[in-house]
LOTI-528685 format. One record per atom (N, C-alpha, C): residue number from 1; chain; atom name; z, x, y. Coordinates in steps of 0.1 Angstrom, whole numbers, padded with zeros to 4 digits. Each point is the difference from the previous one (the first is absolute). Layout:
LOTI-528685
+-----+----+----+-------+-------+-------+
|   i | ch | at |    up |  east | north |
+-----+----+----+-------+-------+-------+
| NUM |  A | CA |     Z |     X |     Y |
...
+-----+----+----+-------+-------+-------+
This chain:
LOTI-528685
+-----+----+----+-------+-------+-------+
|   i | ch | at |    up |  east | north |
+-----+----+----+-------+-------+-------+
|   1 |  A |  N | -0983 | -0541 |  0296 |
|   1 |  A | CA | -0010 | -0006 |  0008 |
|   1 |  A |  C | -0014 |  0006 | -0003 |
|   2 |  A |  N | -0006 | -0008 | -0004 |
|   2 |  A | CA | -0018 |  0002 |  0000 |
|   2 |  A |  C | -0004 |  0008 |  0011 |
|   3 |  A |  N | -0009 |  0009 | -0004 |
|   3 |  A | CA | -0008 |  0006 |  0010 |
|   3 |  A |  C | -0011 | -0004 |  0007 |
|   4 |  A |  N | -0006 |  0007 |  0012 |
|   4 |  A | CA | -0010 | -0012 |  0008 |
|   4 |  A |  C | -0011 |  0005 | -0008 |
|   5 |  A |  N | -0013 | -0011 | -0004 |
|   5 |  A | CA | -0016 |  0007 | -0007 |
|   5 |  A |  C | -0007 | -0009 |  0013 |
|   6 |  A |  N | -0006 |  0014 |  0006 |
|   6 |  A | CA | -0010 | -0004 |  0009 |
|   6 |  A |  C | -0013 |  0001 | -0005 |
|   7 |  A |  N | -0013 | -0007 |  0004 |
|   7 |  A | CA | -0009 | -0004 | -0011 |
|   7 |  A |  C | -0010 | -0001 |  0016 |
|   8 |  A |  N | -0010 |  0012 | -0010 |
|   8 |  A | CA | -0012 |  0002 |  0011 |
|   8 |  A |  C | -0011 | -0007 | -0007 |
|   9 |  A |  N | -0004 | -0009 |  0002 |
|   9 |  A | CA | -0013 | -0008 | -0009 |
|   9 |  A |  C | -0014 | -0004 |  0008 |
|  10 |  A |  N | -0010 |  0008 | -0010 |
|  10 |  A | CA | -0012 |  0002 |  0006 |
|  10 |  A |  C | -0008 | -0008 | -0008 |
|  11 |  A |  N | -0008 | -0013 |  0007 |
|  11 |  A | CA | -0013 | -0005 | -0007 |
|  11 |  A |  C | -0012 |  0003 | -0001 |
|  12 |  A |  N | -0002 |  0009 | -0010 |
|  12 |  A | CA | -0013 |  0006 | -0004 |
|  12 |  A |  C | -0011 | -0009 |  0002 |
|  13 |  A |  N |  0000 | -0010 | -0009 |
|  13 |  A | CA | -0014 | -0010 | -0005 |
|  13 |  A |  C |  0012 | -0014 |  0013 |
|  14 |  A |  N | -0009 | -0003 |  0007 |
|  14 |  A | CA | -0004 | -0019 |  0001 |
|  14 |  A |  C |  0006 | -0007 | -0002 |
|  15 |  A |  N | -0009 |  0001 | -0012 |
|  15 |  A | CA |  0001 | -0009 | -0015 |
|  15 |  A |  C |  0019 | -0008 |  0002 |
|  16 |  A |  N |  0006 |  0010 | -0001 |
|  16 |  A | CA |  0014 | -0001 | -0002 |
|  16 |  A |  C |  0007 | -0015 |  0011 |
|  17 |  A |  N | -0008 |  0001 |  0011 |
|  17 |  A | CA |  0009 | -0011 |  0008 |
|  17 |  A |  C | -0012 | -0007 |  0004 |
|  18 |  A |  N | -0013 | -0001 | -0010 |
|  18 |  A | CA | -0004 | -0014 | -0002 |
|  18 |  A |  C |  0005 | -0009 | -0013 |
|  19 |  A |  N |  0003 |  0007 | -0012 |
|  19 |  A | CA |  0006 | -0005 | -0014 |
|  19 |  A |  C |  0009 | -0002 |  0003 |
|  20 |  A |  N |  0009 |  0007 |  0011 |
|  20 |  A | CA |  0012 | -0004 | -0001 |
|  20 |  A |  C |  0009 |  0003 |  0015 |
|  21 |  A |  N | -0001 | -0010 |  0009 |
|  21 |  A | CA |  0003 |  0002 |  0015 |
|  21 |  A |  C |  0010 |  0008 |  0004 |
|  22 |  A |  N |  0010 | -0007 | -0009 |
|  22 |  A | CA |  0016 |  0007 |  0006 |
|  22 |  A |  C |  0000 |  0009 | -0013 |
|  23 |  A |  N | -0005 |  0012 |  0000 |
|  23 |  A | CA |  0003 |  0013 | -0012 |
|  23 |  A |  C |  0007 |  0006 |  0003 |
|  24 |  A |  N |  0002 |  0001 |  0016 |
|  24 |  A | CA |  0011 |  0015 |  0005 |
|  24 |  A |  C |  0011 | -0006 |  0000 |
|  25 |  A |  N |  0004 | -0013 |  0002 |
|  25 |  A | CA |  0014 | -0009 | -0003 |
|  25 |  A |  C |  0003 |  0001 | -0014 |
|  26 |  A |  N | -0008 | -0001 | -0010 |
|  26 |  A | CA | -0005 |  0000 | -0015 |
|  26 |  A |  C |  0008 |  0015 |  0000 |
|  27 |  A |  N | -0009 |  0005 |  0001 |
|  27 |  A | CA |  0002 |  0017 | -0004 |
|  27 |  A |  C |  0015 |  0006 |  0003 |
|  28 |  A |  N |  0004 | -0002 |  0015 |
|  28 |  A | CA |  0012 |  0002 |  0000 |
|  28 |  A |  C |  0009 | -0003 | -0001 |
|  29 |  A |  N |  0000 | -0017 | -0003 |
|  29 |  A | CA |  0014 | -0002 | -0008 |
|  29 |  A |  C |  0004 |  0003 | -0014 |
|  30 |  A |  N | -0016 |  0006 | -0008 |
|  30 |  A | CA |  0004 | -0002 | -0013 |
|  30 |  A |  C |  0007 |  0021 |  0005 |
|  31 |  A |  N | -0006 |  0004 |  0005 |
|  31 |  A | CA |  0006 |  0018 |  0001 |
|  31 |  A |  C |  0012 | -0005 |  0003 |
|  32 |  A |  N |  0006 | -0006 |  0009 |
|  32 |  A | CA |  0010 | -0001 |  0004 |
|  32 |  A |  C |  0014 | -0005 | -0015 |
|  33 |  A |  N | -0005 | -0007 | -0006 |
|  33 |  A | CA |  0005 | -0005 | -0009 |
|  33 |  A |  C |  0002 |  0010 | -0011 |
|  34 |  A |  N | -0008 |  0006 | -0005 |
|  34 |  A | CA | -0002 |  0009 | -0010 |
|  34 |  A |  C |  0012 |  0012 |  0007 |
|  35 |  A |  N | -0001 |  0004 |  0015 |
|  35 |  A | CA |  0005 |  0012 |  0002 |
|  35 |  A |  C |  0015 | -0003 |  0002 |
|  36 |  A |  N |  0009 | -0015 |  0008 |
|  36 |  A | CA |  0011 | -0004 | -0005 |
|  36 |  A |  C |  0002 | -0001 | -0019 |
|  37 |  A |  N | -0008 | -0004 | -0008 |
|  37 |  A | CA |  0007 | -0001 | -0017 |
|  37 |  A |  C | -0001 |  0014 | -0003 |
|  38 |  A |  N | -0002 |  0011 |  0004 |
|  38 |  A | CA |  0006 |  0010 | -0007 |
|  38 |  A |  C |  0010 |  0005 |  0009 |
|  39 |  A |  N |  0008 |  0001 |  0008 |
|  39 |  A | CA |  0009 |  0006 |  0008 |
|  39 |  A |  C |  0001 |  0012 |  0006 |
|  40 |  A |  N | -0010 |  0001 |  0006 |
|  40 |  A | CA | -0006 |  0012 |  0005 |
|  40 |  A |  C |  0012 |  0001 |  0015 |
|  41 |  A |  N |  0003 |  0011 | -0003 |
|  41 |  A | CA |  0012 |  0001 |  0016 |
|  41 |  A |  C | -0005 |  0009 |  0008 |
|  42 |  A |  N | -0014 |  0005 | -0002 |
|  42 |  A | CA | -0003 |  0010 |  0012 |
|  42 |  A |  C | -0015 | -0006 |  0008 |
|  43 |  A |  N |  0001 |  0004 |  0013 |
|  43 |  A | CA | -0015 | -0008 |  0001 |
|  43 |  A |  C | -0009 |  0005 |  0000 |
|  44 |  A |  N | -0011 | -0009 | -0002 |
|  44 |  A | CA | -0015 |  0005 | -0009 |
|  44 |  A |  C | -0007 | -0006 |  0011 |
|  45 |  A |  N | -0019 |  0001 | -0008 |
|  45 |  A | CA | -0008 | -0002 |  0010 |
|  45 |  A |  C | -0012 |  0002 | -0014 |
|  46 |  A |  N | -0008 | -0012 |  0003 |
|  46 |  A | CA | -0011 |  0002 | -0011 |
|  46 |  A |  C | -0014 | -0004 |  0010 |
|  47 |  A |  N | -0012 |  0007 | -0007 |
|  47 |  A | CA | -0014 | -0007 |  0002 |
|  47 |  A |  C | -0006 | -0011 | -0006 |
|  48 |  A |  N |  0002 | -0010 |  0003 |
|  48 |  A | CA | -0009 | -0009 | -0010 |
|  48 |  A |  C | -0015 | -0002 |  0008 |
|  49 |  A |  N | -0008 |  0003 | -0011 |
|  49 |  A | CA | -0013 | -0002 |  0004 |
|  49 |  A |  C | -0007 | -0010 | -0010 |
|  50 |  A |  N | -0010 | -0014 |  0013 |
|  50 |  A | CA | -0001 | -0012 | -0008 |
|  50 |  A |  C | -0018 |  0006 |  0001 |
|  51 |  A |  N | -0005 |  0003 | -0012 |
|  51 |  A | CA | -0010 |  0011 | -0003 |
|  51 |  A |  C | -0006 | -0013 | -0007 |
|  52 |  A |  N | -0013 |  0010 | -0005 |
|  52 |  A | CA | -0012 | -0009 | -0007 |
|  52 |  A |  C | -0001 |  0009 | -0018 |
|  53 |  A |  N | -0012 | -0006 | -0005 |
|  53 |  A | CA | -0003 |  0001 | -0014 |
|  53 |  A |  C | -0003 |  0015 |  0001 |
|  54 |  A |  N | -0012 |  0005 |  0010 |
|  54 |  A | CA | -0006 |  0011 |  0003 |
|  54 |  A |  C |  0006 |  0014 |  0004 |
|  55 |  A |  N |  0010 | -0006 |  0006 |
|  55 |  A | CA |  0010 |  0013 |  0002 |
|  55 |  A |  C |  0008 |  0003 | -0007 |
|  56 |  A |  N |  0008 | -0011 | -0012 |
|  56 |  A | CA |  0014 |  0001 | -0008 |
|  56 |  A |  C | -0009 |  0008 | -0005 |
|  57 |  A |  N | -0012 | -0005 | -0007 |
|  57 |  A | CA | -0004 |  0010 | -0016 |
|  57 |  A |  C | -0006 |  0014 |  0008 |
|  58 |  A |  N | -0004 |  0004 |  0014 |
|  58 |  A | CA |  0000 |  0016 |  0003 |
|  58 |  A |  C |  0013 |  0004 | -0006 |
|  59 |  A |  N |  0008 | -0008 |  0010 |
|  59 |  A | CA |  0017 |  0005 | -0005 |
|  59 |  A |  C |  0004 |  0004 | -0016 |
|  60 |  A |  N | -0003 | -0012 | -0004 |
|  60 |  A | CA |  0003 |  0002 | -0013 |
|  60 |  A |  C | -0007 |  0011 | -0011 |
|  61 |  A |  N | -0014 |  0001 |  0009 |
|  61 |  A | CA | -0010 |  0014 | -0008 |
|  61 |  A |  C |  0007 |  0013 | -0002 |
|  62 |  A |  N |  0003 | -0001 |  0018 |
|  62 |  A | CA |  0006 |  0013 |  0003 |
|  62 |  A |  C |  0014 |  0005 | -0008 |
|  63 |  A |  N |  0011 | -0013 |  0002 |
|  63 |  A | CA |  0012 |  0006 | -0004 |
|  63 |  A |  C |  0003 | -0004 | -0010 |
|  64 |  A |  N | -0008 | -0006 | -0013 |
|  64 |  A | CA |  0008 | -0005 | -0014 |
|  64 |  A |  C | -0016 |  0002 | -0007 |
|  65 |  A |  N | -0011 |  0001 |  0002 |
|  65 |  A | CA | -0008 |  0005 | -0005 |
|  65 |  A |  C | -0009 | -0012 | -0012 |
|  66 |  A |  N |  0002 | -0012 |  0009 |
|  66 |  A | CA | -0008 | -0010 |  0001 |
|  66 |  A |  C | -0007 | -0006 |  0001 |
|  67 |  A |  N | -0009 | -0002 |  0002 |
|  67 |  A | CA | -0015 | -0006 |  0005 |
|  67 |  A |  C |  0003 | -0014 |  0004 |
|  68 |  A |  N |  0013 | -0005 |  0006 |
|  68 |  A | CA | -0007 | -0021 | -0002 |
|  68 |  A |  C |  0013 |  0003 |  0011 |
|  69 |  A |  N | -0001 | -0016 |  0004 |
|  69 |  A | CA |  0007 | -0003 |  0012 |
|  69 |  A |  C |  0015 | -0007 | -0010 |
|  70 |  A |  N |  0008 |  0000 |  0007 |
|  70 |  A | CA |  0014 | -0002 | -0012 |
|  70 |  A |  C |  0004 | -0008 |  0017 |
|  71 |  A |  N |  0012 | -0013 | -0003 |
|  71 |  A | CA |  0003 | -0008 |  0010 |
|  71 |  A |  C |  0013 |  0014 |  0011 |
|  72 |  A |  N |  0004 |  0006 | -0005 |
|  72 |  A | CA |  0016 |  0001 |  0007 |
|  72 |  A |  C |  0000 |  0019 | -0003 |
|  73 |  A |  N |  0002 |  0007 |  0008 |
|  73 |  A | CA | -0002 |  0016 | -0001 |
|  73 |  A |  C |  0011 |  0001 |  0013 |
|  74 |  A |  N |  0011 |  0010 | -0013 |
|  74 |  A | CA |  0011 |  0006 |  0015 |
|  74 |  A |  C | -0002 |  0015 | -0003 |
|  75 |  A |  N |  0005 |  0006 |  0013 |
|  75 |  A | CA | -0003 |  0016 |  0005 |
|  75 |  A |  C |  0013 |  0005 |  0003 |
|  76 |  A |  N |  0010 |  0004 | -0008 |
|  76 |  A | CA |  0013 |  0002 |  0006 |
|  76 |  A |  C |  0002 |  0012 |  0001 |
|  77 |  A |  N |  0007 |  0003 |  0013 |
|  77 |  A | CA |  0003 |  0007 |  0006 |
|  77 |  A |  C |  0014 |  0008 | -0001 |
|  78 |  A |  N |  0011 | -0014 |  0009 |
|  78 |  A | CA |  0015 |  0005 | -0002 |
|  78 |  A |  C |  0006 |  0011 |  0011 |
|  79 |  A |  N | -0007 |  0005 |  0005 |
|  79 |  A | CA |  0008 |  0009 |  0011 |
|  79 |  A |  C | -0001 | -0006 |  0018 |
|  80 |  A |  N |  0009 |  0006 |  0006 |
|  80 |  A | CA | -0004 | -0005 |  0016 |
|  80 |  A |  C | -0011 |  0010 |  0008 |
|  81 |  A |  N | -0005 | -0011 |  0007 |
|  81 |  A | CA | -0019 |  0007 |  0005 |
|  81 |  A |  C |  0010 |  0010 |  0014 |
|  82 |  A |  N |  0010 | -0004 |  0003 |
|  82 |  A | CA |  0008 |  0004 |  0010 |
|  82 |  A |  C |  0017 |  0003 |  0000 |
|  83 |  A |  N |  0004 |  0015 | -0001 |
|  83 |  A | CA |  0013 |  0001 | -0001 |
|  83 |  A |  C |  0009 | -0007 |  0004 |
|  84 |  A |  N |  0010 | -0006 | -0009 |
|  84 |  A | CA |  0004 | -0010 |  0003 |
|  84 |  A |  C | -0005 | -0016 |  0001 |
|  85 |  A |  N | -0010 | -0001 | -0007 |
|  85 |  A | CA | -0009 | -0016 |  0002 |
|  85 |  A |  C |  0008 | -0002 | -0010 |
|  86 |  A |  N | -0008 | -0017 |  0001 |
|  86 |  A | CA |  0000 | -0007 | -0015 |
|  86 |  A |  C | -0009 |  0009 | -0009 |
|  87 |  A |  N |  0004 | -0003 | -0015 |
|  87 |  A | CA | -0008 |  0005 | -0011 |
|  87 |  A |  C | -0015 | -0007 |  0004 |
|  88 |  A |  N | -0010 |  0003 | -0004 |
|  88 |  A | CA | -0014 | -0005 | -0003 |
|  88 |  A |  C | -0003 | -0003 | -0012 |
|  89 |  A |  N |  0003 | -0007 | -0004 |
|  89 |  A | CA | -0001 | -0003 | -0014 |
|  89 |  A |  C | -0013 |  0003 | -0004 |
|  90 |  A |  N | -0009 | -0004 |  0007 |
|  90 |  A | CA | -0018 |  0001 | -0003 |
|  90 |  A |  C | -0002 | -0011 |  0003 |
|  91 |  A |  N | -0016 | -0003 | -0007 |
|  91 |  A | CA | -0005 | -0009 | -0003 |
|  91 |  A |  C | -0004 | -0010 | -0007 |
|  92 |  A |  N | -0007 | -0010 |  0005 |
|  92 |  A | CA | -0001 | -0010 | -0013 |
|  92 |  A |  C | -0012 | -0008 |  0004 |
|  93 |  A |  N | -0015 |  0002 | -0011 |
|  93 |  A | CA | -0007 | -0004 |  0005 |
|  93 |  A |  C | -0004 | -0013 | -0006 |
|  94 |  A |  N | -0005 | -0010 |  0003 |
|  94 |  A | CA | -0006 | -0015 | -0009 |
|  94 |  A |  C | -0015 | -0005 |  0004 |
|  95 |  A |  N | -0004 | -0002 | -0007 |
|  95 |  A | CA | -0018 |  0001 | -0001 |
|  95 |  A |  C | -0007 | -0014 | -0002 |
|  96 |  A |  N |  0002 | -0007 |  0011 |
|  96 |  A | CA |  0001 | -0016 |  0003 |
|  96 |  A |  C | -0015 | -0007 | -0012 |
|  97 |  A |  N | -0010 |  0004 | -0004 |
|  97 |  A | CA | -0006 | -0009 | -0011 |
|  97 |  A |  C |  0005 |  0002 | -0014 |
|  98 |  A |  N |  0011 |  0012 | -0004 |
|  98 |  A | CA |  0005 | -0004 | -0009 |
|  98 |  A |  C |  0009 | -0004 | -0001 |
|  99 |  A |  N |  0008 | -0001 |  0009 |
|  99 |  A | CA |  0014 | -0011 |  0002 |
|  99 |  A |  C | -0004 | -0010 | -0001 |
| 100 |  A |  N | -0010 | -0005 |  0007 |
| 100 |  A | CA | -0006 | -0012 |  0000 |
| 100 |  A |  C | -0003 | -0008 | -0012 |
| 101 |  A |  N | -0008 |  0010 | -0011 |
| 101 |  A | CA | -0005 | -0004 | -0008 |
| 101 |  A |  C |  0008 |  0001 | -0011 |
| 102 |  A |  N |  0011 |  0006 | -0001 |
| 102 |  A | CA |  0013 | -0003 | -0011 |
| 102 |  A |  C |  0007 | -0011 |  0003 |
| 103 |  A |  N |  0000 | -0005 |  0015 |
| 103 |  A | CA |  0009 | -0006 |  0002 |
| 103 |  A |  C | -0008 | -0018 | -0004 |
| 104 |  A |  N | -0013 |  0004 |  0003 |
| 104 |  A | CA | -0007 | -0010 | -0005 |
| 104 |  A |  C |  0001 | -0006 | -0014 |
| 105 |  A |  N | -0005 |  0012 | -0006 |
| 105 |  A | CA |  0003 |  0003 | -0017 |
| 105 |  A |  C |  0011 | -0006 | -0005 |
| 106 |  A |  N |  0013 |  0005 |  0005 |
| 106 |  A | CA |  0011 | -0003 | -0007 |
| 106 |  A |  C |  0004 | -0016 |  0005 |
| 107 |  A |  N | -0005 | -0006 |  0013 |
| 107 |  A | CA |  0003 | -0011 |  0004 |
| 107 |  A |  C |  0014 | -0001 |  0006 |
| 108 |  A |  N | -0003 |  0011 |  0008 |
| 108 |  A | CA |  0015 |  0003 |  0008 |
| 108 |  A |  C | -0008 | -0004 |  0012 |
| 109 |  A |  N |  0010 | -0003 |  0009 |
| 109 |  A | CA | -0004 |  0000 |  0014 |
| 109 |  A |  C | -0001 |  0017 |  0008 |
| 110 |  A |  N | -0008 |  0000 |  0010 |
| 110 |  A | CA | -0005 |  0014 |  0005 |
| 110 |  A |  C |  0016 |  0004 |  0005 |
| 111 |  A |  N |  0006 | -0010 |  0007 |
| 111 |  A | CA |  0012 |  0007 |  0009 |
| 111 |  A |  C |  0006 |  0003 | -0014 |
| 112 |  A |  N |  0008 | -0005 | -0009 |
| 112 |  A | CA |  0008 |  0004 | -0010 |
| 112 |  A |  C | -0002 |  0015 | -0004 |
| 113 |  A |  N | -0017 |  0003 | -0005 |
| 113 |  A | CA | -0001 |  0009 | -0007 |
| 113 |  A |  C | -0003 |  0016 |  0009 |
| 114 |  A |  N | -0002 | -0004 |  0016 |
| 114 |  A | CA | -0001 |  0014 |  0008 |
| 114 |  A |  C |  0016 | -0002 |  0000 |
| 115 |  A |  N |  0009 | -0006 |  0005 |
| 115 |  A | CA |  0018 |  0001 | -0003 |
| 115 |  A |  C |  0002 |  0010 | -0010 |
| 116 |  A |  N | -0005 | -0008 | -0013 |
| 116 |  A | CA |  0005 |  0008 | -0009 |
| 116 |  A |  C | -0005 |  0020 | -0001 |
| 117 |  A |  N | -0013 | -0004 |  0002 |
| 117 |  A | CA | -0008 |  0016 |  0001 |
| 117 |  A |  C |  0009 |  0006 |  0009 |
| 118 |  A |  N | -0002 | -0006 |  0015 |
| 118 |  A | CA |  0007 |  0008 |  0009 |
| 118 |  A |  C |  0017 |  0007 | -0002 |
| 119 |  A |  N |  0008 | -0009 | -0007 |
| 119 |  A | CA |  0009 |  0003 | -0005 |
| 119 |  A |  C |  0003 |  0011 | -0009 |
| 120 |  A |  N | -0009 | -0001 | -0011 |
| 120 |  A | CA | -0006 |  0012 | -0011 |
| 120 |  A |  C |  0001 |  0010 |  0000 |
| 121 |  A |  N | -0009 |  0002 |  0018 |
| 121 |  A | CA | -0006 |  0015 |  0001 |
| 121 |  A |  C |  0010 |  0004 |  0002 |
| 122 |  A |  N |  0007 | -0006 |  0010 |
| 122 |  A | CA |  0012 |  0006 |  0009 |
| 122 |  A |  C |  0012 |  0000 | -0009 |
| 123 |  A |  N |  0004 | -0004 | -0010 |
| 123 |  A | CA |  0005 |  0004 | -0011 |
| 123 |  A |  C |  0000 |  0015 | -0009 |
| 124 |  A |  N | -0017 | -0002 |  0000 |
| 124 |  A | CA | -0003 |  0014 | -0004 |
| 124 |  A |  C |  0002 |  0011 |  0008 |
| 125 |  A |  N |  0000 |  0003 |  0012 |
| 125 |  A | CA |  0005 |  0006 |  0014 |
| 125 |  A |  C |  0014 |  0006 | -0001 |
| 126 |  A |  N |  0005 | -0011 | -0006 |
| 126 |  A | CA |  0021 |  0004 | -0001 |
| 126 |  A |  C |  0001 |  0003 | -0012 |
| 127 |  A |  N | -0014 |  0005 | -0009 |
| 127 |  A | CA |  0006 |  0008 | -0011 |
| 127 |  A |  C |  0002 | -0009 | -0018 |
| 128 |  A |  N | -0010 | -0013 |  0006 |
| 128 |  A | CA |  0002 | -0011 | -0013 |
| 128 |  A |  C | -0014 |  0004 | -0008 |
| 129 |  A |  N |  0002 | -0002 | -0012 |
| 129 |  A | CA | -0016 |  0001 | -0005 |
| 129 |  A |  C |  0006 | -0008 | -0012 |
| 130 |  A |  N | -0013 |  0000 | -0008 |
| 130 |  A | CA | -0005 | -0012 | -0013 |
| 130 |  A |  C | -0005 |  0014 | -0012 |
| 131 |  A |  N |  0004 |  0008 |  0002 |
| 131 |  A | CA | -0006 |  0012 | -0013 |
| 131 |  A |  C |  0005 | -0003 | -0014 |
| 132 |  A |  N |  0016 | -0007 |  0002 |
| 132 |  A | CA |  0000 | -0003 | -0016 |
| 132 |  A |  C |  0010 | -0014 |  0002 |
| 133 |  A |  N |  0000 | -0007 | -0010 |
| 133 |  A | CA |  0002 | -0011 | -0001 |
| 133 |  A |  C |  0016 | -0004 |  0006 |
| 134 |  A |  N |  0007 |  0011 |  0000 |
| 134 |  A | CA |  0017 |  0001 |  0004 |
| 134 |  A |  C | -0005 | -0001 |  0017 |
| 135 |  A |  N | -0007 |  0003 |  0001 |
| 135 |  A | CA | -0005 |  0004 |  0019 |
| 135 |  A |  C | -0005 | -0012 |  0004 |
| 136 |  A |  N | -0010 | -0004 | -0003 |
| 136 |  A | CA | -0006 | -0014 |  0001 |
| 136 |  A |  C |  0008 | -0010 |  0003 |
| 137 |  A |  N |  0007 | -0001 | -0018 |
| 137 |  A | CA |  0008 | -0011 |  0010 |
| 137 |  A |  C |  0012 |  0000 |  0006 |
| 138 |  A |  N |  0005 |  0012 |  0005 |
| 138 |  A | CA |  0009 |  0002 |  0010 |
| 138 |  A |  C | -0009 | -0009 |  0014 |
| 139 |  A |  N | -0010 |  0008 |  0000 |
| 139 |  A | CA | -0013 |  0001 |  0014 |
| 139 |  A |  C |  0001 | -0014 |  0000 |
| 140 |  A |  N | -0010 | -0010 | -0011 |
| 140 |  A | CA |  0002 | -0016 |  0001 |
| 140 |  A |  C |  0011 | -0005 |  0003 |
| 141 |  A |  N |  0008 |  0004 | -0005 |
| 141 |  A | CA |  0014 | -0006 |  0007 |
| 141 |  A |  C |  0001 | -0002 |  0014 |
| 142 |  A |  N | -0002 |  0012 |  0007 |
| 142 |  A | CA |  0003 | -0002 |  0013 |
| 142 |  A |  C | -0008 | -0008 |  0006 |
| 143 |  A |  N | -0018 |  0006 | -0008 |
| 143 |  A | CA | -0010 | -0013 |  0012 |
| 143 |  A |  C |  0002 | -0012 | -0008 |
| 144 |  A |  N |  0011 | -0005 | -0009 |
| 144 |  A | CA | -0003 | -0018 | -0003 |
| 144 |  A |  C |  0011 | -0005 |  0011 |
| 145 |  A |  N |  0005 |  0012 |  0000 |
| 145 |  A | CA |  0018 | -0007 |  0014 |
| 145 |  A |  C |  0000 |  0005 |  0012 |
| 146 |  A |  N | -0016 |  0007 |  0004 |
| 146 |  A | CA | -0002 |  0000 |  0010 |
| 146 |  A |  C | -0009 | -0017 |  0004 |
| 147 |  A |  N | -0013 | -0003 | -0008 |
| 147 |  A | CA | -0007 | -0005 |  0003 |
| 147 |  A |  C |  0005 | -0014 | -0004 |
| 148 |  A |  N |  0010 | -0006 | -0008 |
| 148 |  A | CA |  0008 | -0012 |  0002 |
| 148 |  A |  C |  0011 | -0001 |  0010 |
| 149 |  A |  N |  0006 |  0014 |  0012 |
| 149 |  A | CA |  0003 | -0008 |  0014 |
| 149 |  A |  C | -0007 |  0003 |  0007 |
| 150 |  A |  N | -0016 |  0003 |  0002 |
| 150 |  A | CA | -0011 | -0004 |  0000 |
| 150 |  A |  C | -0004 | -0017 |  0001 |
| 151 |  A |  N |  0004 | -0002 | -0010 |
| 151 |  A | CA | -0002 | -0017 | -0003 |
| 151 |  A |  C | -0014 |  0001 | -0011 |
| 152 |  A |  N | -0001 |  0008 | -0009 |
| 152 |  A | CA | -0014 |  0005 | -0007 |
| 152 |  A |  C |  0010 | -0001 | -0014 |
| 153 |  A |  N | -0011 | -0004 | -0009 |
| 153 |  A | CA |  0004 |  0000 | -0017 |
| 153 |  A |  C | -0002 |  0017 |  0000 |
| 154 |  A |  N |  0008 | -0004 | -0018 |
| 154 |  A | CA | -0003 |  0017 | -0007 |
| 154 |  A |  C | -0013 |  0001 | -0001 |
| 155 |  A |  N | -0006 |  0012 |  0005 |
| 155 |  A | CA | -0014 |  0004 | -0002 |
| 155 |  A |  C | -0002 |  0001 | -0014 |
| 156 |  A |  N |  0013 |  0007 | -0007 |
| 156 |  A | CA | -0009 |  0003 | -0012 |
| 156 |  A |  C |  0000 | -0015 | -0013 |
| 157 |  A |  N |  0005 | -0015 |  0003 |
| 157 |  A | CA |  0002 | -0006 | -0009 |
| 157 |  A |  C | -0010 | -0008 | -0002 |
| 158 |  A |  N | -0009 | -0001 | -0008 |
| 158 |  A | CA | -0011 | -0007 | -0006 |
| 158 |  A |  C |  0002 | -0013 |  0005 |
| 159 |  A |  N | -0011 | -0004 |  0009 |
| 159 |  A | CA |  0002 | -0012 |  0006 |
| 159 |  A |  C |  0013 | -0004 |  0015 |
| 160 |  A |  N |  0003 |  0010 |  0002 |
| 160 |  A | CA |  0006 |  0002 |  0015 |
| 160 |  A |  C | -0007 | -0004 |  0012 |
| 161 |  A |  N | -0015 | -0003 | -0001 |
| 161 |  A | CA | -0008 | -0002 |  0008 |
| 161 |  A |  C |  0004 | -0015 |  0005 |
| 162 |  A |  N |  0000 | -0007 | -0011 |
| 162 |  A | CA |  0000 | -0012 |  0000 |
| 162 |  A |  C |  0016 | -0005 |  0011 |
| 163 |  A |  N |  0013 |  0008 |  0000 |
| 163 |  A | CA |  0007 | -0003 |  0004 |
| 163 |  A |  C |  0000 |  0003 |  0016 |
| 164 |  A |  N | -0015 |  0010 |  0009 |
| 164 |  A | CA |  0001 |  0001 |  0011 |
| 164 |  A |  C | -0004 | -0012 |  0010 |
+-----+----+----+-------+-------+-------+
């Protein structure tokens, strides 16, 4: 049996639930989804924070040594804040004008492409990453069979846009 992921989510920027009303419905079904496909049996607890351009790239100055705002930044953690809690996986931050503006770019719809980010981070959280090609697409794997029972195409297939 799946473990419970309780999900504390803080709207940084506005912005976030004028582009896009229902984000917190958005946001948590796609965490929810990601955190049932890997079969996590113990329970968790993550931050998602629906952040702006100006804070991701502080973030990203600080902890990867970046200058520029990047869409999707996770902070993981992995221990309980309280003996005996759920794990805290960490964080996961998204920086609403460049989600915006990829999602524009690529000609995805906004909800599709925070699902997919949101899924991502929290991916990266349980220990997934993209460092070499064997990893990747383990990682893709999970967010193309997360975000098609989702009801969302493969992010990564050239012209996927077209089928949202």
């Amino acid at each position: 049996m799946a473990g419970k992921l309780e999900i504390d989510l803080t709207m940084v920027s506005s912005q976030w639930r004028e582009m896009l009303p229902n984000v917190e419905k958005i946001v948590r079904r796609a965490a929810g989804h990601a955190w049932t496909s890997v079969d996590v049996t113990t329970d968790g607890e993550v931050s998602l924070l629906m952040s702006n351009d100006a804070a991701i790239r502080f973030l990203n100055r600080e902890h990867r040594g970046k200058d520029q705002p990047t869409n999707v930044l996770a902070f993981p953690m992995g221990e309980p804040i309280l003996p005996g809690g759920p794990i805290h996986l960490g964080d996961v931050v998204l920086a609403c004008e460049t989600v915006i503006w990829e999602a524009e770019r690529d000609a995805k719809t906004l909800e599709a492409h925070v699902s997919h980010l949101t899924a991502h981070g929290l991916l990266h959280l349980l220990g997934h990453d993209h460092q070499d090609a064997d990893q990747a697409a383990a990682m893709e794997g999970i967010e193309i069979t997360v975000l098609a029972e989702l009801g969302y195409p493969n992010p990564y297939l050239e012209g996927a846009a077209a089928a949202e």
